[in-house]
C-alpha positions in Angstrom: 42.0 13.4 29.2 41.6 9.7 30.4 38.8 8.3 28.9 37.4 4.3 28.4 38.7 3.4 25.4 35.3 1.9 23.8 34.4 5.3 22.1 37.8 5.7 20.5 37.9 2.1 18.9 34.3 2.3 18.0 35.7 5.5 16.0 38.5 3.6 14.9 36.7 0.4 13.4 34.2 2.8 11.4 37.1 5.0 10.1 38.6 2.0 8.8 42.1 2.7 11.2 43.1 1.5 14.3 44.7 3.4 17.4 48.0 2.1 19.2 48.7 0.8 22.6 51.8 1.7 23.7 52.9 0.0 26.4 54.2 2.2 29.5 57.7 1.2 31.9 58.1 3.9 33.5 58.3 8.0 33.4 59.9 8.2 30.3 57.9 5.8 28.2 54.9 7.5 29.4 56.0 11.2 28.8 57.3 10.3 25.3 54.4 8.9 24.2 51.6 11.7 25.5 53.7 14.1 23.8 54.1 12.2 20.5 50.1 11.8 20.7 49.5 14.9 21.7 51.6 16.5 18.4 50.2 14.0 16.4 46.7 14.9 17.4 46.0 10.7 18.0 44.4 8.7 20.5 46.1 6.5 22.3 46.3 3.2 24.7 48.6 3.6 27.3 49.4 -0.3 28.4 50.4 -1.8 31.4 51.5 -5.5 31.8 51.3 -6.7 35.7 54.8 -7.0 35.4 55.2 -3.0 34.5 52.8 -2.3 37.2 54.8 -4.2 39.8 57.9 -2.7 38.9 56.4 0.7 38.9 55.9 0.1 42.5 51.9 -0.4 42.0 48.9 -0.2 39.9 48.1 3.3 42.2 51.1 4.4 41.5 50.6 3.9 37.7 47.7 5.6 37.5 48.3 8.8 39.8 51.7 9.4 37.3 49.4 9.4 34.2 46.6 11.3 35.6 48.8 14.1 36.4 51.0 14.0 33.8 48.2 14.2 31.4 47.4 17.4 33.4 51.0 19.0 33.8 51.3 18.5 29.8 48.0 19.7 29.1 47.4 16.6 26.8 43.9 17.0 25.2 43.6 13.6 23.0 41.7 11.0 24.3 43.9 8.7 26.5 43.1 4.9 27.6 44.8 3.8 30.8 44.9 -0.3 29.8 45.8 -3.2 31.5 47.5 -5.4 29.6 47.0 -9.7 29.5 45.6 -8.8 32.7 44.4 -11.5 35.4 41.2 -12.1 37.2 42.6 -10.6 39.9 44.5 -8.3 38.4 41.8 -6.7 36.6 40.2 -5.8 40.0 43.3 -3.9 41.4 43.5 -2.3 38.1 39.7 -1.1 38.5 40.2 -0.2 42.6 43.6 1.7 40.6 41.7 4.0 38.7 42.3 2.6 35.0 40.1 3.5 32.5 40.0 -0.1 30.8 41.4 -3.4 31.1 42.0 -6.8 29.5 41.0 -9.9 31.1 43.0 -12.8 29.3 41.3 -15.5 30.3 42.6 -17.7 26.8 44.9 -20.1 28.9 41.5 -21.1 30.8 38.9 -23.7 29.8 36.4 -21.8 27.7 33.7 -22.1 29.8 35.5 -20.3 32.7 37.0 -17.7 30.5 33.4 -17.1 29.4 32.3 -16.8 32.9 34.5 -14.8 34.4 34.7 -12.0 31.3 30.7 -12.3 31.6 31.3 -10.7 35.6 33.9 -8.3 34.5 31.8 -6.8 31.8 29.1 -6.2 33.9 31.9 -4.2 36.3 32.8 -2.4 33.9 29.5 -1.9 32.0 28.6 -0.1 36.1 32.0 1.8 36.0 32.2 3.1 32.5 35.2 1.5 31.8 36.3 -0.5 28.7 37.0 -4.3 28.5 39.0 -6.3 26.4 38.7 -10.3 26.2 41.0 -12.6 24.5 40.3 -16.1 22.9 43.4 -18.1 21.6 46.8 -17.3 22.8 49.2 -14.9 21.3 52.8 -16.3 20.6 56.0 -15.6 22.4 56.2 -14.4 26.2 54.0 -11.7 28.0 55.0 -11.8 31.9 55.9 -15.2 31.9 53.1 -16.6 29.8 54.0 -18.2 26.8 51.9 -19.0 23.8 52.6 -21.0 20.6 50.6 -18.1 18.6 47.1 -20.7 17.9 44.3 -19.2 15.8 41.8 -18.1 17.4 37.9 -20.6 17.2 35.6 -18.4 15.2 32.4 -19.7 17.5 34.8 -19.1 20.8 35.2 -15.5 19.3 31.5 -15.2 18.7 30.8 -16.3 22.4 33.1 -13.9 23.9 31.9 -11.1 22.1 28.4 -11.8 23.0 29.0 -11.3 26.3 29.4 -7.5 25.2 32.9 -7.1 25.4 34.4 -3.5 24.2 36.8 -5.3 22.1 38.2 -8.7 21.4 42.2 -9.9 20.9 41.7 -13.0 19.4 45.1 -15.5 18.2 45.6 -15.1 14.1 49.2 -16.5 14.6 50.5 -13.0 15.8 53.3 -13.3 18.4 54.8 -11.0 21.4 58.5 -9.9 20.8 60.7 -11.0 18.0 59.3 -12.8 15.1 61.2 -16.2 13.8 62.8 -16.2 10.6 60.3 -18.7 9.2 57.1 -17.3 11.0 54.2 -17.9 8.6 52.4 -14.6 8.5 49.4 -13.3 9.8 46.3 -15.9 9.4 43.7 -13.8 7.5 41.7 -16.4 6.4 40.8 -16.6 10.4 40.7 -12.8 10.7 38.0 -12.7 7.8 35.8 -16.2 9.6 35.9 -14.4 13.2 35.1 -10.8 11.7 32.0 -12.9 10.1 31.2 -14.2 13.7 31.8 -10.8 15.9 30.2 -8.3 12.7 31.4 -4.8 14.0 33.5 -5.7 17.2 36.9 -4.0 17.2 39.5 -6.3 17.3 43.2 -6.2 18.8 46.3 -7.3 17.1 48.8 -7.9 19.7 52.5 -8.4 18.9 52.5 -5.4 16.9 56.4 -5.2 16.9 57.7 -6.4 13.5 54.5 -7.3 11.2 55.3 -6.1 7.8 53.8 -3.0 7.0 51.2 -4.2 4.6 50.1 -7.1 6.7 48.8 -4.7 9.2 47.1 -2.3 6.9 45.3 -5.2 5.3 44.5 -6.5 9.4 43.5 -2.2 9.7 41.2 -2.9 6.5 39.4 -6.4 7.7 38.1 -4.8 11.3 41.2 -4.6 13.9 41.0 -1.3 15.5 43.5 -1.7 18.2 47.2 -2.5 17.2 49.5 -3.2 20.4 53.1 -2.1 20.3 55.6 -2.4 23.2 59.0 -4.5 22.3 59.8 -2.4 19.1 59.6 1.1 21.8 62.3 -1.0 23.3 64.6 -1.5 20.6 64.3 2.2 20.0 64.9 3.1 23.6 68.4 0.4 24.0 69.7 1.1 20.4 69.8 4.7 21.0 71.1 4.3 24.9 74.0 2.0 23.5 75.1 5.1 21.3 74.9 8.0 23.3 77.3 5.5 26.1 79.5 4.1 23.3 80.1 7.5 22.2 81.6 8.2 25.4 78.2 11.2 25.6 77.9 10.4 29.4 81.2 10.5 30.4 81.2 14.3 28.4 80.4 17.4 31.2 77.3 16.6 32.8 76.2 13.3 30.5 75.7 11.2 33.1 72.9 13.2 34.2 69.5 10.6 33.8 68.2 13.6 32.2 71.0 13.6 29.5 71.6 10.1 29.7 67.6 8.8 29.1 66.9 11.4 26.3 67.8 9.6 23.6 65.9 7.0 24.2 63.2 9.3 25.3 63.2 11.0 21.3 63.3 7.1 20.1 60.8 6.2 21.9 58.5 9.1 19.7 59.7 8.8 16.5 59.0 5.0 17.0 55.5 5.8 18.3 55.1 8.4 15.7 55.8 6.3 12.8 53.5 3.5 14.3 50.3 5.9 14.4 51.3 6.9 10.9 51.5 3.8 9.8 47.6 2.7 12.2 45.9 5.9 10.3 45.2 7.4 14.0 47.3 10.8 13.4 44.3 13.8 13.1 42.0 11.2 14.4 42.0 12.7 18.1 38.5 14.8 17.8 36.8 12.8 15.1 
């Protein structure tokens, strides 16, 4: 069922674990991870950068594919339909589309239009039932073209945002989207612990799930973040196990060529990636707390 994905981080944050967002590319991505939510009994975030949306022909498009699929499968755990590092204007197609919550990231804007414009979006979505998340300080690496340096977030920015009633709040403790450098410093938790002071029980996101050490993201799980995003590791998975099944000459084999041979690899790498990641969040048996 597609549901706003307040209730299910509110859950989250007072069951000291956090559910995934899994970002979504196309058919595959999104049956792979219903199903591996669905068998583990988890919620889950199913995120979509404009970038995915575009390719996937259109935020319409997007939606009508998880809103029947989630009725063909007969998936029962709560499911979020998320825009991801979404625009001002982006956020609006994405509420015309039929998501059930979004993400303004208004962090690369002055503070005081950031404030502004998240202040008229949660009052959308307030109207709408639909969830909201804000960000403050940017995330490292590249998302669609925008690139961050991975700053910390401002405790009082964070405070400010959340006041605005936000669902939940991605705020910059040096985590970074895609690969992490060999000399990256670690998360800041020294930050995490000031903004938890300043937001008391907001959930918070951790973007740039995709190769935090294990324990680093329990102790994040443990100090208030509720949401944990995942997308680049779901793409390892996906390529590494695509480059064997074609290196192993499988799609040259009887029928291996078929997409449906061919992408089913990846499809099965794709769950036991997402699998180990809601293992690892605490979410699994979480979906009807």
């Amino acid at each position: 069922m597609l549901v706003s994905a307040k209730e299910m981080l509110q859950k989250a944050r007072a069951g000291h674990y956090a559910v995934g967002q899994f970002n979504i590319n196309n058919l595959e991505w999104t049956k792979s991870i219903l199903l591996t939510a669905q068998e583990c009994q988890s919620p889950v975030i199913l995120g979509v950068s404009e970038g995915a949306g575009k390719y996937m022909t259109g935020f319409k498009t997007v939606a009508a594919m998880v809103k029947a699929m989630i009725e063909e499968l007969n998936i029962t755990v709560p499911v979020a339909l998320h825009l991801d590092h979404g625009t001002y204007e982006g956020c609006y197609k994405c509420i015309k589309a039929g998501f059930s919550s979004i993400m303004f990231d208004g962090s690369s804007l002055p503070i005081e239009e950031n404030l502004a414009k998240t202040k008229e979006l949660v009052a959308v979505c307030e109207h709408l039932g639909l969830s909201l998340e804000a960000e403050v300080g940017s995330i490292g690496g590249e998302e669609d073209g925008v690139i961050g340096a991975g700053e910390c977030a401002d405790p009082n920015e964070c405070k400010q945002v959340a006041d605005l009633g936000v669902s939940m709040l991605a705020a910059g403790i040096g985590n970074i989207h895609g690969k992490y450098p060999d000399n990256w410093a670690g998360l800041s938790f020294e930050t995490l612990a000031a903004i938890k002071e300043q937001v008391g029980d907001m959930p918070l996101v951790l973007h740039g799930g995709t190769g935090i050490p294990a324990d680093q993201v329990k102790k994040a799980v443990s100090m208030g973040v509720a949401k944990v995003n995942v997308n680049t590791e779901c793409q390892w998975a996906f390529q590494e196990a695509t480059r064997k099944y074609i290196e192993a000459g499988k799609d040259l084999q009887g029928k291996g060529f078929d997409p449906r041979k061919l992408l089913a690899p990846g499809a099965e790498a794709i769950k036991a990636t997402v699998k180990e990641k809601m293992e690892l969040f605490g979410s699994v048996g979480k979906a009807n707390d």
